[in-house]
C-alpha positions in Angstrom: 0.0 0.0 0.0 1.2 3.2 -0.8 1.1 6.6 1.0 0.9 10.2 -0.5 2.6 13.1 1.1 1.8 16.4 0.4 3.8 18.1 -2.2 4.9 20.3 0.8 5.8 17.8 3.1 8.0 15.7 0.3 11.4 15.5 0.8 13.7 17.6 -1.8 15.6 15.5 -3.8 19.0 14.3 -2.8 20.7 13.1 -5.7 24.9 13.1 -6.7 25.3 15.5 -3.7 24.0 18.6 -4.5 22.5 20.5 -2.3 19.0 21.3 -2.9 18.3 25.1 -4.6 15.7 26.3 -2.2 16.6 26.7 1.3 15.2 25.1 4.3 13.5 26.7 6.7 15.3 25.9 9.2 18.2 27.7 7.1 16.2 30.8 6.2 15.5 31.3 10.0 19.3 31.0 10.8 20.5 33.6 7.6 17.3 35.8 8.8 18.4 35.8 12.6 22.4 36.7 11.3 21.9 38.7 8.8 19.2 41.1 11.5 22.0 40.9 14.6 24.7 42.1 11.7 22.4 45.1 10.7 21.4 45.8 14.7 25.6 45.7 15.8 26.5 48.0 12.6 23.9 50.2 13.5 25.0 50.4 16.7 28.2 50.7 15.9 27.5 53.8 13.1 25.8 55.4 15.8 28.9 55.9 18.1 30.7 57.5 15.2 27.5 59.7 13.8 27.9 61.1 17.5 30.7 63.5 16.9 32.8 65.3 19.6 30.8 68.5 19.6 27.7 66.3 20.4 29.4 64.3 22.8 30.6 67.4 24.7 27.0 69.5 24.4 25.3 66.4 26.1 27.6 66.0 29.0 27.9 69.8 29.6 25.6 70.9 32.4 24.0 74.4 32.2 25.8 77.2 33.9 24.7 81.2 34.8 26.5 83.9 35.8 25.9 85.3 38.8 26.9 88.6 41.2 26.9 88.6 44.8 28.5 90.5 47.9 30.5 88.0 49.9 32.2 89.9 52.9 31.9 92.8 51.6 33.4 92.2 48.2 31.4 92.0 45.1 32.4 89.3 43.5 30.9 87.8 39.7 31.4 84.1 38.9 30.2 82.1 35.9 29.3 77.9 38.2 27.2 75.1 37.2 23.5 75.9 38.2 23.4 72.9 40.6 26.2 74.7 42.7 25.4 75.4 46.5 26.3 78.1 48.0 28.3 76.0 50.4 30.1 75.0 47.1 30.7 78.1 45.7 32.4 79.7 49.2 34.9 76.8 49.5 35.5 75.7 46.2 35.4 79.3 44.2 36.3 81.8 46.6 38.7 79.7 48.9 36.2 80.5 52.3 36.9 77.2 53.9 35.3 78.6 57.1 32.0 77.5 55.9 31.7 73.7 57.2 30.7 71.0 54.5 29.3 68.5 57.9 26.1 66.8 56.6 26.1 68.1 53.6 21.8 67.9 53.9 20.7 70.6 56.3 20.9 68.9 59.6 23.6 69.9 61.5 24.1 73.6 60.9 27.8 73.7 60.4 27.8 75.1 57.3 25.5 78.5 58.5 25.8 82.2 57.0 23.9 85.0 56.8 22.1 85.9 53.8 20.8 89.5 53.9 21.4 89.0 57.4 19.5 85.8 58.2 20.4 82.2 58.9 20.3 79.9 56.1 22.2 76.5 55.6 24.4 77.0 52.9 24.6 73.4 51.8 20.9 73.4 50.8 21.5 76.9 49.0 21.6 77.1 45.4 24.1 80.1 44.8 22.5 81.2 41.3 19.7 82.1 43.6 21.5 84.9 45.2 21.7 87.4 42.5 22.7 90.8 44.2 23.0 89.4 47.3 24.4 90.3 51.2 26.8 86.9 52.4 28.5 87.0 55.7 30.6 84.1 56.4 32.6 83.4 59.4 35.6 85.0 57.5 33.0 88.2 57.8 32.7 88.9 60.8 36.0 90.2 62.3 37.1 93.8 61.8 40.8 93.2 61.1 42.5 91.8 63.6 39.6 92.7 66.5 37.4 89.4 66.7 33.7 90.0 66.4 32.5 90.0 70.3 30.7 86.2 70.1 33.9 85.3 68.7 35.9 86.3 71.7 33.0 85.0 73.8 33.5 81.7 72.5 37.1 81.9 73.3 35.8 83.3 77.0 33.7 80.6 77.6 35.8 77.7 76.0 32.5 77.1 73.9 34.1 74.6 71.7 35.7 71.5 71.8 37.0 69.9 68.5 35.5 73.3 66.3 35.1 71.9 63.6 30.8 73.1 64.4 32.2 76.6 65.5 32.5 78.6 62.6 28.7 77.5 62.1 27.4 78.5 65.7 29.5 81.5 66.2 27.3 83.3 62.6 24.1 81.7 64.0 24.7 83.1 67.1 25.1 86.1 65.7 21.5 85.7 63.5 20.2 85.0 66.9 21.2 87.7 68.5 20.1 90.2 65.4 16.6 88.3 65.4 16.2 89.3 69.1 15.9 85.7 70.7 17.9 85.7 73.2 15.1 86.6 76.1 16.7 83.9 78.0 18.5 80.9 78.1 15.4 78.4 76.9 14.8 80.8 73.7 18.8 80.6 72.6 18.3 76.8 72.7 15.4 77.1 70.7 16.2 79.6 68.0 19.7 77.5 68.0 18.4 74.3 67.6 19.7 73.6 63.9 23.3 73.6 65.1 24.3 70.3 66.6 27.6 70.4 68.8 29.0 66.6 68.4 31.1 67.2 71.4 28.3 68.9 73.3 29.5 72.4 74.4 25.9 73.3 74.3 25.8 74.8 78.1 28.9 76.9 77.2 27.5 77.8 73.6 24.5 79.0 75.2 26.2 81.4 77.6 28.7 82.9 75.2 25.2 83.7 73.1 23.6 84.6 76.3 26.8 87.3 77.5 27.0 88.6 74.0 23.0 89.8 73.7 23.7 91.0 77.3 26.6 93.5 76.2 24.8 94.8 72.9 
């Protein structure tokens, strides 16, 4: 008895051994698959060198503005990256290392100065936001060679231990004392709250704050 196949399902000949003319489809699957990964790669490839330098360079560059502020006194005009803190710009631009870099996020308070004569963490500051305006750093606040008078109250009291969060409480203090709360010794701890003293001088920062309102 004999069986039919379909035309489609028939074996090509194999016959003095060539290879048949039309290709499996098994092969055309393969050549498909090689031939698409080929044209993927090179495009891949043709697309690092379509990317000149000038390209390149624009994409990594990060947008800049020029800004003019007071620092100390001095006006000074600098050209920084618009993601720049103000905490940045003093240390890194003008060379005011007085200005800590401790949390880097606002919490501890070392980094305080006075911006149009209030508080503000510096660190959390984006300088191109202070077009035209008043900074007081720690550098600031002495006239010369006389120390401002929390200064020398600090140095009175022995209100620091390692220092390294001095710089920070002395110019907070001194916000403090401009914003008028230092009605007693409960109100200084308040108002100075943002400023944390690792080595906890806080009874000796108080009272240097405290003598300093007193003598104004």
């Amino acid at each position: 008895m004999s069986i039919d196949l379909p035309e489609s399902a028939v074996p090509p000949p194999t016959g003095s051994g060539e290879s048949p003319s039309t290709p499996t489809r098994r092969t055309f699957i393969a050549t498909s698959t090689a031939v698409g990964g080929a044209v993927v790669a090179g495009g891949a490839i043709g697309g690092t060198f379509l990317a000149g330098p000038d390209e390149a360079n624009a994409a990594d560059a990060s947008p800049s503005s020029r800004v003019s502020l007071t620092v100390n006194g001095t006006r000074r005009t600098v050209t920084v990256d618009n993601r720049t803190s103000l905490l940045d710009l003093l240390r890194e631009h003008f060379d005011l290392t007085g200005s800590k870099k401790g949390c880097n996020a606002g919490a501890c308070g070392a980094c305080t100065v006075l911006v149009d004569g209030h508080r503000v963490n510096s660190c959390l500051t984006l300088a191109v936001r202070l077009e035209g305006a008043e900074v007081t750093t720690i550098e600031g606040l002495a006239e010369g060679d006389e120390l401002h008078p929390l200064q020398q109250a600090f140095i009175d009291e022995d209100a620091f231990q390692c220092g390294y969060c001095t710089p920070g409480q002395i110019v907070s203090g001194v916000g403090c004392i401009q914003e008028g709360h230092t009605g007693s010794p409960e109100e200084i701890r308040e108002w100075m709250s943002g400023n944390l003293c690792r080595c906890g001088c806080y009874v000796k920062i108080v009272r240097a704050v405290e003598q300093t309102a007193a003598r104004k």
